[in-house]
C-alpha positions as CSV (number, residue, x, y, z in Angstrom):
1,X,0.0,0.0,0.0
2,X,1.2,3.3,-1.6
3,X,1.9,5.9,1.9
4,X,2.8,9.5,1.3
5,X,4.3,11.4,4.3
6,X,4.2,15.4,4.8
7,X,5.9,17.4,6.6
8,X,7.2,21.2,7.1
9,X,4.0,22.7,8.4
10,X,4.1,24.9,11.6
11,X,3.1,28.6,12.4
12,X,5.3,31.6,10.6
13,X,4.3,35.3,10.7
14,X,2.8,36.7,7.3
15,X,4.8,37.1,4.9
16,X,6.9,34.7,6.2
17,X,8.4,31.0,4.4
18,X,7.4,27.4,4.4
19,X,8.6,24.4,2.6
20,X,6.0,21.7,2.4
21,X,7.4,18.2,1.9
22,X,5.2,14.9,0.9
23,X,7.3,11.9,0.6
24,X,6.1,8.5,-1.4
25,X,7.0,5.1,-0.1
26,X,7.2,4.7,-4.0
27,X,8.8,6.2,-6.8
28,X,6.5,9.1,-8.2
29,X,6.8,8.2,-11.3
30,X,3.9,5.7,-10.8
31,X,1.2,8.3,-10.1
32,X,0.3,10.3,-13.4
33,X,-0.3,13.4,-10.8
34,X,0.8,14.7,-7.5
35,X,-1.1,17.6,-5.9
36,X,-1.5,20.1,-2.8
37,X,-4.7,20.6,-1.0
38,X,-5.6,22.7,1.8
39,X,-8.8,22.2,4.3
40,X,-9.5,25.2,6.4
41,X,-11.6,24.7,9.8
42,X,-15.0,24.5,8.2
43,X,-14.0,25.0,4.7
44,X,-14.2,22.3,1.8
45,X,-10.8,20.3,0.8
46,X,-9.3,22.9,-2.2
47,X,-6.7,22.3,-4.6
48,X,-3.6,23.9,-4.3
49,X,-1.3,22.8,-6.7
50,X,-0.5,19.6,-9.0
51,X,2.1,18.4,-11.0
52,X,2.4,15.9,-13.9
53,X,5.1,13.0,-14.8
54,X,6.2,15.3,-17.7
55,X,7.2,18.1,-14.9
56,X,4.4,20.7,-15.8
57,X,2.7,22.6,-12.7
58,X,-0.6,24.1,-11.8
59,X,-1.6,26.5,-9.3
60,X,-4.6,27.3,-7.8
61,X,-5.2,31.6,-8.8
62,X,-5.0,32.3,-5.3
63,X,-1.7,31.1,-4.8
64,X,0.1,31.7,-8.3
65,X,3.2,34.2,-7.3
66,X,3.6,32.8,-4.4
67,X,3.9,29.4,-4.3
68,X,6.0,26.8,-6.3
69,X,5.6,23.1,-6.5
70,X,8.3,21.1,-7.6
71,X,9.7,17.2,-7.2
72,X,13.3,15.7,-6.5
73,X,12.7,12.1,-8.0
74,X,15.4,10.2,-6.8
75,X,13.8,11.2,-3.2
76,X,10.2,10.4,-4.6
77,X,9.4,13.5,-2.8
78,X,7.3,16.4,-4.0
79,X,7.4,20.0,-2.4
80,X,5.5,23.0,-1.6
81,X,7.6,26.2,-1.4
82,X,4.9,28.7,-0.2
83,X,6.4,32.3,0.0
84,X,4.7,35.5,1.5
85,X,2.3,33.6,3.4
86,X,-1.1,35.4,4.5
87,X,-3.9,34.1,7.1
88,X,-6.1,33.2,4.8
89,X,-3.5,30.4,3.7
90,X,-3.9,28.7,7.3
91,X,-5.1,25.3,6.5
92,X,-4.1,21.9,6.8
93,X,-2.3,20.9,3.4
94,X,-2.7,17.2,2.1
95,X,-0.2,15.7,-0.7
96,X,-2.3,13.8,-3.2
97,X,-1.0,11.6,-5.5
98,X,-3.4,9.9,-8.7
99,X,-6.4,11.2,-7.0
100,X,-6.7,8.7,-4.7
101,X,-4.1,8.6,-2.2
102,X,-4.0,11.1,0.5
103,X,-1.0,11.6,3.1
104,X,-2.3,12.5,6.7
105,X,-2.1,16.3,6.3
106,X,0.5,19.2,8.0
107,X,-1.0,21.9,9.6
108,X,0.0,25.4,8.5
109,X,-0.7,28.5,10.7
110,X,-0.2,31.9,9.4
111,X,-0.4,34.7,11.9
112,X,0.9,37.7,13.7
């Protein structure tokens, strides 16, 4: 069974940093699509940000100029790098990978 761990959430200042991490117990190759998705406290699940086994990324409008996604293969990790943070970006972020496989989620908490 295919397990993807995150990790790198915490609480930052805005306009602060964070580097999400999602790591695959497999090689990422296998999963036609990775993605970001953040859940805010009574908010639906959103997409964030996906990308696909040719390398090309997407971002959600509300993020584009700020955040990045991007993958290091041989680490069959996938990455977040979310720049000038605001608190409306407070969420818990989920990697995704093929639609269908969901890590357990890193909290990220965006406040002065």
């Amino acid at each position: 069974q295919v397990q993807l761990v995150e990790s790198g959430g915490g609480f930052v200042q805005p306009g602060g940093s964070l580097r999400l991490s999602c790591a695959a117990s497999r090689s990422i190759f296998t999963f036609n699509t990775m993605g970001w998705y953040r859940q805010a406290p009574g908010k639906e699940r959103e997409f964030v940000a996906s990308i696909t086994l040719a390398g090309n990324t997407n971002l959600a409008n509300s993020v584009k100029g700020r955040f990045t996604m991007s993958r290091d293969v041989a680490r069959n990790t996938v990455y977040l790098q979310m720049n000038s943070l605001k608190p409306e970006d407070t969420a818990v972020y989920y990697c995704n990978a093929a639609g269908a496989i969901w890590g357990q989620g890193t909290q990220v908490t965006v406040s002065s």
